[in-house]
C-alpha positions in Angstrom: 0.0 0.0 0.0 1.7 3.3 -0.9 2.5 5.6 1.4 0.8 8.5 1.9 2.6 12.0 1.8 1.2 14.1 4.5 0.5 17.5 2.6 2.6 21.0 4.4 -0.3 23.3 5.6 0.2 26.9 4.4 2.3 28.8 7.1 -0.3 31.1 9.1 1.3 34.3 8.8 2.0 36.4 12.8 0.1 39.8 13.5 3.5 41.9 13.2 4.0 40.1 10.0 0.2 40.9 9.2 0.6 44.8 10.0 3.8 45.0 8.5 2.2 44.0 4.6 -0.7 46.0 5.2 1.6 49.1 5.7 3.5 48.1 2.4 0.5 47.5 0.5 -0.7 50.8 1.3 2.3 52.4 0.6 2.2 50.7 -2.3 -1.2 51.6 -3.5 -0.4 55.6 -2.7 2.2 55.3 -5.0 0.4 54.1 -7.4 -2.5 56.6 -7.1 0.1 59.3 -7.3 1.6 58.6 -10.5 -2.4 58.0 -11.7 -2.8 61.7 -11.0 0.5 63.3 -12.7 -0.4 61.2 -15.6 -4.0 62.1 -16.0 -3.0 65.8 -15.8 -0.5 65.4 -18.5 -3.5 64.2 -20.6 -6.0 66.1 -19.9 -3.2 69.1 -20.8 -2.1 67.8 -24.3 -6.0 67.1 -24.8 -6.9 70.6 -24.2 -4.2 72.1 -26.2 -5.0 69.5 -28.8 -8.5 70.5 -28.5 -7.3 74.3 -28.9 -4.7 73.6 -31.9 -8.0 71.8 -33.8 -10.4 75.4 -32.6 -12.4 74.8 -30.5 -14.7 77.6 -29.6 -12.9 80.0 -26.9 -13.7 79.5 -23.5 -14.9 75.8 -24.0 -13.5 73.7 -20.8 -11.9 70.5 -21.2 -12.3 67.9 -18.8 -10.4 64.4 -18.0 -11.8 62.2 -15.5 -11.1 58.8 -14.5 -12.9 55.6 -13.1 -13.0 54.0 -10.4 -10.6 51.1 -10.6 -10.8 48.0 -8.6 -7.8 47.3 -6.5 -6.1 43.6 -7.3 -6.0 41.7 -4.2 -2.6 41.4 -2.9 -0.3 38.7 -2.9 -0.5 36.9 -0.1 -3.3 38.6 1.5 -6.5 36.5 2.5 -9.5 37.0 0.5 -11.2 37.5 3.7 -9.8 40.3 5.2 -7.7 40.1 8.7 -9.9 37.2 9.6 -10.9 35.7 7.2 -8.8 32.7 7.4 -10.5 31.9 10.6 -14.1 33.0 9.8 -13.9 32.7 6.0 -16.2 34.5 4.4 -16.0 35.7 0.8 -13.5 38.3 -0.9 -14.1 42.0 -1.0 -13.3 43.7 -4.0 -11.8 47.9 -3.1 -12.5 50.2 -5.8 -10.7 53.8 -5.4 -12.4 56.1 -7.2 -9.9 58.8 -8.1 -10.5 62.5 -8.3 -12.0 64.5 -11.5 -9.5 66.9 -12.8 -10.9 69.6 -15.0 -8.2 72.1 -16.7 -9.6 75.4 -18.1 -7.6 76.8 -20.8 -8.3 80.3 -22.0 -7.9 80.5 -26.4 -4.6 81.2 -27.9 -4.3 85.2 -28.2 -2.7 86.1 -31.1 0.7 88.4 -30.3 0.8 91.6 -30.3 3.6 93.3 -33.5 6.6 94.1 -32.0 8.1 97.7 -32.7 11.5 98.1 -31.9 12.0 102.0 -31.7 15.3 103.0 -33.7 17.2 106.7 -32.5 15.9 109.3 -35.0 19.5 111.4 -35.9 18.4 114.4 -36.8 20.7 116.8 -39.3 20.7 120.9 -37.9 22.0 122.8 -41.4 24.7 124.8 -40.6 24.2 128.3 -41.0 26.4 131.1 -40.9 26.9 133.6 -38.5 27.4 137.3 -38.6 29.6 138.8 -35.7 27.6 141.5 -34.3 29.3 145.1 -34.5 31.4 146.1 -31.1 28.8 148.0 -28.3 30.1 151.8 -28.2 28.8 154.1 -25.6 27.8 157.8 -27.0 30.9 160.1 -25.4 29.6 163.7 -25.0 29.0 166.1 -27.9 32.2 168.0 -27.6 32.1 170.6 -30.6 31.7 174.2 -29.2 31.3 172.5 -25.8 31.7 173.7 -22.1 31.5 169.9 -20.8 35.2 169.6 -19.2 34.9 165.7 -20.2 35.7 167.2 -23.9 39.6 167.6 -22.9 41.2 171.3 -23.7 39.6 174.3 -25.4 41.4 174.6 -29.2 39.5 175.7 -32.5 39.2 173.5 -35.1 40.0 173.9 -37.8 42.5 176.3 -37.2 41.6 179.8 -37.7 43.3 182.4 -39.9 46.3 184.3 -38.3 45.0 187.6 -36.3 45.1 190.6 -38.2 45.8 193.8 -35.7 43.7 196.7 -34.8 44.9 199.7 -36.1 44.2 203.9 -35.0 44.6 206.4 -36.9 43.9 210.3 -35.6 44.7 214.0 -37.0 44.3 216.8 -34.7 43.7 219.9 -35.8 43.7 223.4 -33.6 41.2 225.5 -34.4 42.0 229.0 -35.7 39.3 231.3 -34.1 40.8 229.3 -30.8 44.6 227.9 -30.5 43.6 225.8 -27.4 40.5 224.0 -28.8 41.7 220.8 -30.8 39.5 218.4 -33.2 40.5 214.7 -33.1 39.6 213.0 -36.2 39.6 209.0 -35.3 39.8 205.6 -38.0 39.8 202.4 -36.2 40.2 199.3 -38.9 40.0 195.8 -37.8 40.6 193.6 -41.0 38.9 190.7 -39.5 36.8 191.7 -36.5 34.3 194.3 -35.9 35.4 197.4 -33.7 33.6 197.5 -30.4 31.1 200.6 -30.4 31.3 200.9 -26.1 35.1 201.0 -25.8 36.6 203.0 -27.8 38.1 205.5 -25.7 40.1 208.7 -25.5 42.6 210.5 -22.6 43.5 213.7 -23.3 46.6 214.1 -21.1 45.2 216.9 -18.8 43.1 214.9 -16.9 40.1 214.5 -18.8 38.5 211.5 -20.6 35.7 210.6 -23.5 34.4 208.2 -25.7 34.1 208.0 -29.2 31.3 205.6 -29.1 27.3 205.9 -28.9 27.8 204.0 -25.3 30.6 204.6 -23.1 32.4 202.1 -21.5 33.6 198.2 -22.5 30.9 195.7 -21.6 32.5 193.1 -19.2 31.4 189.7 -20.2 31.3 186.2 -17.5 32.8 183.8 -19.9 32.1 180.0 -19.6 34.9 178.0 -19.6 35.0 176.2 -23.1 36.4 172.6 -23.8 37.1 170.2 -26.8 37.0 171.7 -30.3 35.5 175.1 -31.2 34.4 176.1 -34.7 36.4 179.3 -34.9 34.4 182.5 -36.5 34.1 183.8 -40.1 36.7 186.6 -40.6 34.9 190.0 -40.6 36.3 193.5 -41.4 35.6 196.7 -39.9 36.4 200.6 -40.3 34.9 202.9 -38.1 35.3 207.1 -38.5 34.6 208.8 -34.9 35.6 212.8 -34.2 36.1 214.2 -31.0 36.9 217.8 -29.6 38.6 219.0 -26.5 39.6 222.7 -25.2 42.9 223.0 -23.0 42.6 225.1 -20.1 46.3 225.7 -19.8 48.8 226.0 -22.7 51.1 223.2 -22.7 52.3 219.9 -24.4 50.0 217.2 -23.9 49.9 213.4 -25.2 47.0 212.3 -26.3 46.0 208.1 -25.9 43.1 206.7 -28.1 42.4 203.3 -27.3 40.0 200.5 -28.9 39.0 196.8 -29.0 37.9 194.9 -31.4 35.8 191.2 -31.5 33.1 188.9 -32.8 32.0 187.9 -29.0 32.8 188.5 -25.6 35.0 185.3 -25.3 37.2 183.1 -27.1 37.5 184.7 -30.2 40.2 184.2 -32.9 40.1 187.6 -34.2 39.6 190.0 -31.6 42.3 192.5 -31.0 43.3 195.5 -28.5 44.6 198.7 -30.4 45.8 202.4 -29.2 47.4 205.5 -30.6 49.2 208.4 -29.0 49.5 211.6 -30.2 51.1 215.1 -28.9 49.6 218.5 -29.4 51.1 221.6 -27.9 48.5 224.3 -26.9 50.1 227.8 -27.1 
């Protein structure tokens, strides 16, 4: 009679044992769920942009979802659960239904031109400038001027040379009376005029007259004159005057006539001072 084998009963697994698979499994099964998401995103992503290449209408949303899967049973693990190879029982099947995803992508937007901006160089014509003229300040009006700024009095242009005064007299006793004289004056200036109020006459006994419509010589306040004078126009003059006088004594007498000639009271080129002496003897 053959021997009979006695069969080896399956090992019954310890409770650390136990705990330690069902914290591997689940580890396991994490993992797995993990990598299930990253994946489905990928998808759904190149579906939507797929779905956006092909033109889709804008704003349409794309969306990727997954079932639920059923978990395989482990190796190893007991159909029954952690006591199910006491109790028995039958298997449960796990399903893990994993999340929806939905990815909303806006439409493609076409890109805007791009201007680049290039420097603008800009050409300024040259153009030629005129030097302006040197900035004088106005000195003072210095012909015929009494401003002492105008430097020293001289004429300009230069005047003709002075001509003199000259006198001339004859005296003449009269017969019906020895002692009574009559003058008979010429006074010529060749470029002046004679002055009327001085011309003027001493007798030698004292006694004094004029020859003039005025007596006496005007005496004038000149102004002091500076910078160049325009001297006067040359102007001749010959004046006839007569004059008597009566001696109370006989004697011999000398007679002065004096004059002056001049075109104004100051500064003049031509005016001159003349006189003439004469001697008469009164019997």
């Amino acid at each position: 009679m053959p021997s009979i084998e006695p069969e080896e009963l399956p090992r019954r697994r310890g409770r650390q044992e136990l705990l330690d698979h069902i914290y591997s499994e689940g580890e396991r099964r994490r993992r797995r769920r993990r990598a299930g998401r990253v994946g489905l995103s990928a998808v759904a992503a190149l579906a939507v942009g797929a779905a956006v290449m092909a033109g889709l209408p804008a704003g349409t949303p794309q969306q990727v979802a997954t079932r639920g899967a059923t978990a395989p049973a482990a190796p190893g693990w007991p159909a029954s659960g952690p006591g199910g190879a006491e109790g028995g029982g039958e298997a449960t099947t796990t399903s893990v239904a994993e999340p929806t995803t939905t990815v909303a992508l806006e439409p493609a937007r076409p890109l805007a031109p791009t201007t680049v901006a290039r420097p603008v160089t800009t050409t300024t014509p040259l153009t030629a400038t005129t030097a302006a003229p040197p900035t004088t300040v106005a000195g003072p009006i210095c012909l015929n001027s009494t401003d002492e700024a105008c430097g020293p009095f001289r004429w300009e242009p230069e005047p003709e040379p002075n001509q003199p005064l000259t006198i001339d007299v004859t005296a003449t006793p009269r017969p019906d009376d020895p002692r009574t004289f009559d003058f008979a004056v010429v006074y010529t200036d060749p470029d002046a005029p004679v002055d009327d109020g001085c011309r003027g006459v001493s007798f030698g006994d004292g006694n004094t007259t004029y020859t003039g419509s005025s007596p006496g010589c005007v005496v004038a306040v000149c102004l002091a004159a500076y910078g160049p004078w325009t001297p006067p126009v040359p102007e001749p003059d010959r004046v006839e005057a007569a004059v008597s006088h009566t001696y109370a004594e006989p004697g011999t007498y000398t007679v002065s006539f004096s004059a002056r000639s001049l075109h104004s009271l100051c500064h003049d080129p031509y005016g001159s001072y003349g006189d003439r002496k004469i001697t008469v003897v009164v019997p």
